[in-house]
C-alpha positions in Angstrom: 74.5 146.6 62.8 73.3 150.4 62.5 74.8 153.1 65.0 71.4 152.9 66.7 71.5 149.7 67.1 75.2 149.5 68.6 74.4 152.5 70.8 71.1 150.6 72.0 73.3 147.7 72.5 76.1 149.5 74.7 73.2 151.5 76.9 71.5 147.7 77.5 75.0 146.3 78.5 75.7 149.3 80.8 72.8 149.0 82.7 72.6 145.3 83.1 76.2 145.6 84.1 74.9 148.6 86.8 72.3 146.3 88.0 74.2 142.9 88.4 77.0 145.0 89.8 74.2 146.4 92.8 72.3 142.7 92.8 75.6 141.1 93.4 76.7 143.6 96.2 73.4 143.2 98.1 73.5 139.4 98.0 76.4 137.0 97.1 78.4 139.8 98.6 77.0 140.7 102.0 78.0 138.4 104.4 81.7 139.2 104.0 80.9 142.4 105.7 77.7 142.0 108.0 77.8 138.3 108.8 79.5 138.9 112.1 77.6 142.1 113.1 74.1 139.9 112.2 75.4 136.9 113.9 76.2 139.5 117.0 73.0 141.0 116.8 70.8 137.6 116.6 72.5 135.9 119.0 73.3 132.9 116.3 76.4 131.7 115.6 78.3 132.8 112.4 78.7 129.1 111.3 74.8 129.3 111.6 74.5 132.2 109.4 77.0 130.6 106.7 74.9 127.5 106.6 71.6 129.1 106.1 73.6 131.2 103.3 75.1 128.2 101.6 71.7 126.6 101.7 70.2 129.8 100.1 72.6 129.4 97.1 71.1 126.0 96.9 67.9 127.5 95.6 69.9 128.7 92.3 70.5 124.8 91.0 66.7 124.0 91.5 65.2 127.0 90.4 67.8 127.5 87.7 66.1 125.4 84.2 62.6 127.1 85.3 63.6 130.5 85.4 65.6 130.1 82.2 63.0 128.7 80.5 60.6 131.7 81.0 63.5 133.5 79.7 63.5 131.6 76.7 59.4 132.3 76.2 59.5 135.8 77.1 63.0 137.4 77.7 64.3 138.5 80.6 63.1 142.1 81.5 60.7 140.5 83.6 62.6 138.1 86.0 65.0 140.3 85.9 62.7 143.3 87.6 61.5 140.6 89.6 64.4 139.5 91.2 64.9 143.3 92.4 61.2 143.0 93.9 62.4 139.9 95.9 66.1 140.6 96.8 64.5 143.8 98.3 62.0 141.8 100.1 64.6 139.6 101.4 67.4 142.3 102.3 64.0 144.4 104.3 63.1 140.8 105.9 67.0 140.7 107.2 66.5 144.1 108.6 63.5 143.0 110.2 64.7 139.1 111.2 64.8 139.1 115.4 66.1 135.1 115.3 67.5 132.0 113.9 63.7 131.4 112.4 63.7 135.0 110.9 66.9 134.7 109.7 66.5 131.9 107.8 63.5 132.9 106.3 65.1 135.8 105.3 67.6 133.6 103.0 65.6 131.7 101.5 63.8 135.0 100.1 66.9 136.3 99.0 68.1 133.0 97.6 65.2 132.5 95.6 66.2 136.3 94.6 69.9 135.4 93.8 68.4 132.6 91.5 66.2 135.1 89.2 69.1 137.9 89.1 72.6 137.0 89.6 74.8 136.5 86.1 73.1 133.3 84.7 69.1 135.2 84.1 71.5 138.2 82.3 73.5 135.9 80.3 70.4 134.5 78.9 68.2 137.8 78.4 70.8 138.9 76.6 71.2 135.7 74.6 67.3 136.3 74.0 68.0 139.6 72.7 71.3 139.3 70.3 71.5 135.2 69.9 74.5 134.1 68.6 75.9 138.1 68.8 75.6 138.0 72.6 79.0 137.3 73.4 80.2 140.9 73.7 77.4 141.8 75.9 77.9 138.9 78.1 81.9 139.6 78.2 80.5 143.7 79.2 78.3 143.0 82.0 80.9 140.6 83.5 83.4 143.4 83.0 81.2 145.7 84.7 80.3 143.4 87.5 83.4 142.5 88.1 83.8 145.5 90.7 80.7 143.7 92.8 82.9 143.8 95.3 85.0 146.6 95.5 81.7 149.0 95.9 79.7 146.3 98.0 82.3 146.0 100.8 82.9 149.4 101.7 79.2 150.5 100.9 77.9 148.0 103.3 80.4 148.4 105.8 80.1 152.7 105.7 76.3 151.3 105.7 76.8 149.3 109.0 78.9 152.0 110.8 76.2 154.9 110.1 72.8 152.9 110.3 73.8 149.8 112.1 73.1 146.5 110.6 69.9 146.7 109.7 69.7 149.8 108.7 72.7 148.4 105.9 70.1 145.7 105.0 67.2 148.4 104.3 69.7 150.9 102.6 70.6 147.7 99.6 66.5 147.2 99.8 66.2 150.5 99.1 68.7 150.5 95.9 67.1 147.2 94.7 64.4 149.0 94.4 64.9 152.9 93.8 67.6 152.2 91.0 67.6 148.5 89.7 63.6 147.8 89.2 64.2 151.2 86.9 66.6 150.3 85.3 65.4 147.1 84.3 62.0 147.8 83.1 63.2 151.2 81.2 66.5 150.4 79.9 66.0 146.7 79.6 64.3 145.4 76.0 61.9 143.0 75.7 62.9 140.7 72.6 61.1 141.3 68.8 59.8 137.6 69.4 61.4 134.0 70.8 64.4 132.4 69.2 62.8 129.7 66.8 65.2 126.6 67.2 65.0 125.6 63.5 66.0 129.2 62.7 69.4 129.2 64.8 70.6 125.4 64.2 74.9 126.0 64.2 76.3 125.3 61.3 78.8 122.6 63.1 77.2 119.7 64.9 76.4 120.0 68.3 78.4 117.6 70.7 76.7 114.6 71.8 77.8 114.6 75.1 78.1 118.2 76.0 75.4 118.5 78.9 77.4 116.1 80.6 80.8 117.6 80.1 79.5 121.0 80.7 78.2 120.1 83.7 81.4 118.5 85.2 83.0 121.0 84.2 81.5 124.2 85.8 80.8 122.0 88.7 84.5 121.6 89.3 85.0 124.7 88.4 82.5 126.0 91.1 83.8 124.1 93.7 87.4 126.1 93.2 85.8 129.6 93.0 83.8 128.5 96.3 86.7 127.5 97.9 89.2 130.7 97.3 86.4 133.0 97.8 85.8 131.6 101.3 89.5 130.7 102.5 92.0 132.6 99.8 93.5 135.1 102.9 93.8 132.1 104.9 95.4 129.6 102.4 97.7 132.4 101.6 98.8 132.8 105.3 99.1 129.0 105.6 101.9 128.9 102.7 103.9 132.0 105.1 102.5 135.3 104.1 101.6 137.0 107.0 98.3 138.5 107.7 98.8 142.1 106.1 100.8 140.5 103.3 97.8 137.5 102.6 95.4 140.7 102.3 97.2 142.7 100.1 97.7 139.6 97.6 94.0 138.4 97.9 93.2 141.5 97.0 94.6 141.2 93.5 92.4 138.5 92.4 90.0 141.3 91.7 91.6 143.1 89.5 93.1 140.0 87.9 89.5 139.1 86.8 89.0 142.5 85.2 92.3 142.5 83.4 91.4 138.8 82.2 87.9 140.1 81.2 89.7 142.8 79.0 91.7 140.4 77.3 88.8 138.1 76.4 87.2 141.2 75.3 89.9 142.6 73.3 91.8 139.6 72.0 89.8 136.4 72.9 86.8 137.5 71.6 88.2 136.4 67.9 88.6 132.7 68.8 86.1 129.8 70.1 85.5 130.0 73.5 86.9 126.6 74.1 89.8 128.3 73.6 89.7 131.1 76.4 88.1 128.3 78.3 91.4 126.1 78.3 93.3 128.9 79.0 91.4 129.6 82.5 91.4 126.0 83.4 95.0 126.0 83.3 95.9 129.2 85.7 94.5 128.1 89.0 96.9 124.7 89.0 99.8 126.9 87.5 99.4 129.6 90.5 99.1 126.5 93.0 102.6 125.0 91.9 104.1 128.4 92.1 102.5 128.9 95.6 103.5 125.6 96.8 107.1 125.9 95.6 107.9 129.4 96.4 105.5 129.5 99.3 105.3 133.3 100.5 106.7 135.1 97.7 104.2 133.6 95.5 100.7 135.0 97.3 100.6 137.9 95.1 101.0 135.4 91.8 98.5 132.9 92.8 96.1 135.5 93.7 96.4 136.9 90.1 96.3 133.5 88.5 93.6 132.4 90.2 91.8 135.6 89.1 92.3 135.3 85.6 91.5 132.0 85.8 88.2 132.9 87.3 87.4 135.8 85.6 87.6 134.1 82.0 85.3 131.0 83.7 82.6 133.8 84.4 82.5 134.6 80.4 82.6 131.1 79.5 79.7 130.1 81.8 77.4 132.3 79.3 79.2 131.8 76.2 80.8 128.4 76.0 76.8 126.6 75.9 75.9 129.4 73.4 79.1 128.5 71.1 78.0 124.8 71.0 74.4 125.1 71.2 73.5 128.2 69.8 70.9 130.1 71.6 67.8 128.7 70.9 66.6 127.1 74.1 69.5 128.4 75.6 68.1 129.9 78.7 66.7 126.3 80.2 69.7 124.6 78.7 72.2 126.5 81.2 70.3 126.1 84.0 70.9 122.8 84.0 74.6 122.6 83.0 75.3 125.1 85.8 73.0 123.3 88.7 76.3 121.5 89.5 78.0 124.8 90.0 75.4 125.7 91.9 76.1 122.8 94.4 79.5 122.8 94.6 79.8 126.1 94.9 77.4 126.2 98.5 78.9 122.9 99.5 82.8 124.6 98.8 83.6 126.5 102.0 82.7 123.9 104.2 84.4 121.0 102.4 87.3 122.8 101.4 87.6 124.4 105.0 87.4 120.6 106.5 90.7 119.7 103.9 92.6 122.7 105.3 92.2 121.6 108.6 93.4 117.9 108.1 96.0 118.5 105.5 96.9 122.2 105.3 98.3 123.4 101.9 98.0 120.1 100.4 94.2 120.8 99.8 95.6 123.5 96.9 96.4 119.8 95.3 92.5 118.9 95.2 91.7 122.3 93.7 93.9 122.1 91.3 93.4 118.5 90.3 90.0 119.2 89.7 90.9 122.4 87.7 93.2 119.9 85.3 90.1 117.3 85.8 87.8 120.1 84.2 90.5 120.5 81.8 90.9 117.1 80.5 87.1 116.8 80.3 86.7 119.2 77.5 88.9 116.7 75.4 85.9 114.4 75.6 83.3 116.2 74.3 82.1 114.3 70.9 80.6 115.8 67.8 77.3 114.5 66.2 78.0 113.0 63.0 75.7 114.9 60.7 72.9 113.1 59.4 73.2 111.1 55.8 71.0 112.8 53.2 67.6 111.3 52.0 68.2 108.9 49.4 67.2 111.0 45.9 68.2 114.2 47.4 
């Protein structure tokens, strides 16, 4: 690869990496800071405004093979500029919502937004533009992105306390559209032509049953990160940390998933992604043991477990199907292995919720059984026996 090249490389990963970082902060993101102020302002309920959010993430699973399949005709500058156009729609139809009806409208705009720009539509424009090289960039962006969080929370709740509520919802509009549609359409290439299948075939055969496997896995996978995302300070109180103490650990996993990021960029990076994908299957239970056991003095260890775990999952969403698969095709292809995610994920908080009421820290068992479930599924993925030569040949 020439220095231009690199350099052209490193500037697309940054700003894809600036973008999903703001994209992510202005959707997934949002309701950890604003839900109750919304809920306030509305007159709704939060468990209302959680439902209508868990049923906007629904959108992603049935919009997902669609919007990866234009990908794979036409790359992904254009959905990706898109989604900015509609998250900011959405986020200014938030600001704008006066009850249950207009709130609900509003997520399913932004859902159908979070479906055309979060991680999955990056992972395969990129794919698009490097093919089988794309593994870097995908490990970037998620490096990048990682920090969603840390500048969505306090931006939208310094947002909230000078502008109110909706005045948070049209300051994210506003960046959707001031500084990601930009960013896209000028920084973003458009690829030298479509991947031709018969020009990418992998070397090794392709496994037989992979979809399938895939798709369990990722869906188990989803319902964990679902499930900590939504109860981690909680479940952490429940094993004896108190409140201050749950906090501080849960706020580890953040950091965890950087450092985990860095060490799949640094190290990892040189081996299958089977590989880093075992590795991540494995810390979740391991944290859960130690949190069960120890109880309290293990918060701050799960939390960082857990984190690694997730943060290596987030790479091997994007780079496990291109491994296997290679990347022709490979933008409709992860649509559907992550649909299940997609599910499980939305369906997560609730379900998960619903276990810790009944039987308290035992539902770390059922997240980590399906962790070690998603585990022992990659053992079952079979290779294609390569076809016999033509007789004569």
């Amino acid at each position: 690869m020439t220095a231009f090249r690199a350099t052209r490389k490193t500037l697309t990963v940054a700003a894809l990496g600036t973008t999903q970082t703001l994209a992510w902060a202005s959707s997934y993101y949002l309701p950890a800071i604003l839900a109750e102020p919304i809920a306030a302002g509305l007159h709704v309920s939060k468990s209302l405004f959680f439902g209508l959010f868990s049923a906007s993430l629904l959108l992603q699973a049935a919009l997902g093979p669609a919007i990866g399949r234009a990908i794979d005709r036409n790359g992904g500058r254009g959905v990706l500029m898109l989604s900015n156009l509609v998250l900011a729609a959405g986020l200014g139809w938030l600001g704008l919502a006066q009850g249950p009806i207009g709130l609900a409208g509003a997520w399913i705009v932004l859902g159908l937004g979070m479906a055309l720009g979060l991680y999955d539509p990056a992972f395969a424009a990129l794919t698009a533009l490097y093919g089988r090289e794309a593994r870097s960039a995908i490990t970037g962006i998620t490096l990048i992105a990682g920090f969603a969080s840390t500048v969505g929370w306090p931006l939208s709740a310094w947002l909230d306390g000078n502008f109110g509520w909706r005045g948070a919802c049209f300051g994210w509009a506003a960046l959707n559209l001031l500084v990601c549609l930009p960013i896209n359409r000028f920084l973003i290439p458009k690829p030298s032509a479509p991947i031709a299948p018969e020009a990418t075939q992998s070397a090794a055969p392709t496994p037989a049953n992979g979809m399938v496997v895939l798709g369990f896995v990722f869906g188990a996978v989803g319902f964990v990160t679902g499930a900590m995302a939504a109860h981690l300070p909680h479940l952490l109180e429940m094993a004896g940390a108190s409140t201050t103490a749950a906090i501080a650990a849960a706020a580890l996993m953040g950091p965890a998933q950087v450092v985990a990021r860095l060490f799949e960029f640094g190290v990892l990076k040189r081996l299958h992604p089977l590989v880093s994908t075992r590795i991540a299957l494995i810390l979740h239970p391991l944290g859960a043991a130690l949190l069960a056991t120890l109880g309290a003095p293990a918060a701050a260890a799960f939390a960082m477990l857990h984190g690694g775990g997730n943060g290596l999952l987030t790479i091997s969403r994007g780079t496990l199907p291109l491994a296997l698969y290679g990347p022709a095709g490979y933008g409709r292809r992860t649509g559907i292995i992550v649909a299940p995610a997609r599910v499980t994920t939305a369906a997560a908080p609730l379900l998960f919720g619903l276990l810790m009421t009944h039987i308290g820290l035992g539902a770390l068992w059922v997240s980590a059984g399906l962790s070690l479930a998603a585990l022992a599924a990659l053992a079952l993925l079979r290779v294609q026996p390569e076809a016999a030569p033509a007789p004569g040949n």
